[in-house]
C-alpha positions, 0 to 999 in steps of 0.5 A: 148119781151124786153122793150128795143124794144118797146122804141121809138115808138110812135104814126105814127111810122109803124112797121112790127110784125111777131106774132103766134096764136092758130086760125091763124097759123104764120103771119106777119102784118104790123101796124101803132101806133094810140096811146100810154098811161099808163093804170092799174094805171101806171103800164102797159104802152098800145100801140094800133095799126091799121092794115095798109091794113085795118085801120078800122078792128080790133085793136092790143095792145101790152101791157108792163108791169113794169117788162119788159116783153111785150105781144100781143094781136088782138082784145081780142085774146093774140098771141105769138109775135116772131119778131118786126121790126121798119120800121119808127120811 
């Protein structure tokens, strides 16, 4: 995904992704950012996410490298994300 989708969020916004993985097939969760930081040096800025039905489960990260491209992960399992929806800013 593009950085430019990524830009306003920040901690407490609420956004729906919709995401592929090689264990569990296509879903879509709805997640609140619990925080945002630079991490790698300042190369990679790291959005952590909480699950909203379960905030205490596993986290996700959506990592944006300086490059541009951004990816996804659940836990330590990288997932394909295919659609990101800002639902609170």
């Amino acid at each position: 995904m593009d950085k430019s989708k990524f830009k306003g969020l920040k901690k407490g916004s609420i956004v729906e992704i919709t995401y592929k993985s090689v264990m569990g097939g296509n879903k879509t969760n709805t997640y609140i950012v619990s925080s945002r930081n630079l991490v790698n040096k300042k190369r990679v800025d790291k959005i952590t996410l909480k699950n909203v039905k379960n905030l205490q489960g596993v986290k996700s990260f959506i990592y944006i490298r300086q490059n541009g491209k951004g990816g996804m992960a659940v836990g330590d399992m990288g997932v394909h994300m295919t659609k990101l929806k800002v639902i609170k800013k």
